[in-house]
C-alpha positions, 0 to 999 in steps of 0.5 A: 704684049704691046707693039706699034701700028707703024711698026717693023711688024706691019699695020694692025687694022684696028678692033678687038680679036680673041682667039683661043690656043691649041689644048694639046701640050708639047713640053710645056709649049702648047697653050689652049682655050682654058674651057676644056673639062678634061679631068685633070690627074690626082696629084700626089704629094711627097713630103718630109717635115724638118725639124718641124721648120720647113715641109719639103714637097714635091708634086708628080702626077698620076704616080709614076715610078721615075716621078717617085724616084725623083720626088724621093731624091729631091726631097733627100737632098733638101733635107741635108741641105736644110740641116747644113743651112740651119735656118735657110734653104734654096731654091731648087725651081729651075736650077742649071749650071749654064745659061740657055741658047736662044736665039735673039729676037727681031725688032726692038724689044722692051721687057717690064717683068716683076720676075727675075726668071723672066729678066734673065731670059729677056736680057739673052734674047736682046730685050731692053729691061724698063723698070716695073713698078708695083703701081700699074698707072706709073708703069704705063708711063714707063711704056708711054714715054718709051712708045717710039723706041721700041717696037714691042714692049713685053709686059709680064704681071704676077699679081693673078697667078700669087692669089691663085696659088693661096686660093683666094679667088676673090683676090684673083678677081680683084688683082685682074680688075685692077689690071684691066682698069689701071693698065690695059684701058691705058694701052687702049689709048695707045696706037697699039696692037694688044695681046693678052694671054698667060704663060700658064694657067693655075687653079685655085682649087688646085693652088698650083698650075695646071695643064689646062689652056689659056685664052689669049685676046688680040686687040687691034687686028680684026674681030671674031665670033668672041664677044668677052675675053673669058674662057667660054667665048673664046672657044668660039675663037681659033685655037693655035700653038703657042710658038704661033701667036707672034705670027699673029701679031 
């Protein structure tokens, strides 16, 4: 997230600030310092190979009932869906029938983001949608040559979180390397106040997303104990819930 100095939101006052979020979890809201060694619940797997085509599964923690009961009936409507579609399927992630009801942001908003969920979502709370592309130099462009017109640019990248889902952690490295050298040591040059942070964290050993918290790092409004942006030091750093950090900004 990227916003200007001069803008609507006030002054930053120029240097590097990492700061942890809050471990506790309120649907899904909360977010934390990602060092935490809380072990987390054995997920069990519910599934159903097609046809020997397609395997439908469903993750639920800790085996509750109600959680098996809707494993069981989601993967008995995807089969019947499956069998009807042949050779195609659906995407049953997220399913609703009608958009949200939220509120619109203040100030001028800008979104860059590869997913269509985050799209969506930007255009019904009032945010202009920039172009992003696959190369991070010319995406910069896109948020440099706009830098006047908005006073936050929300920049969302999917790069990390796909390597982590096939776990691959060098490839999860390499992805946020070339984030760090091909964008954000761009934005630096940028009269800006930074933020940095994930809506999620996903494990590589799990190949999925977890509930354990994630740093977020603020450049441009003070300096803390925090001397890297990775989860260890940043424990240093204050914890918050994630509805907080705008007001951070």
């Amino acid at each position: 997230m990227v916003r200007s100095k001069e803008g609507k939101y006030g002054k930053g006052v120029g240097s590097t600030e990492a700061e942890t979020l809050d471990e506790e979890t309120t649907n899904g809201e909360e977010q934390g310092d990602g060092g935490s060694k809380e072990e987390q619940p054995k997920e069990k797997i519910q599934g159903e190979s097609l046809e020997g085509k397609y395997r439908v599964i469903v993750y639920f923690a800790n085996a509750e009932k109600e959680a098996e009961e809707t494993a069981r009936l989601i993967n008995e409507f995807m089969k019947k869906v499956e069998k009807k579609l042949k050779d195609k399927t659906i995407m049953i992630r997220g399913a609703g029938n009608k958009l949200p009801k939220l509120k619109k942001l203040k100030g001028r908003w800008a979104l860059l983001a590869d997913m269509p969920v985050e799209i969506g979502i930007g255009k019904i709370v009032g945010m202009k949608i920039l172009p992003k592309y696959p190369d991070l130099k010319k995406t910069f462009n896109v948020i440099k040559n706009n830098f006047n017109k908005y006073d936050v640019f929300y920049m969302q990248i999917k790069g990390p979180d796909t390597y982590a889902h096939l776990g691959d952690v060098k490839g999860k490295v390499k992805a946020i390397e070339k984030i760090d050298k091909e964008f954000i040591s761009r934005l630096r040059k940028l009269k800006a106040v930074i933020c940095i942070t994930a809506d999620h964290s996903t494990e590589c050993k799990l190949m999925a997303h977890s509930k354990l918290p994630v740093p977020f790092l603020i450049y441009g409004k003070g300096k803390d104990k925090a001397k890297a942006f990775k989860e260890i030091e940043c424990k240093k750093g204050i914890k918050i819930y994630g509805r907080q950090l705008l007001k951070l900004m």
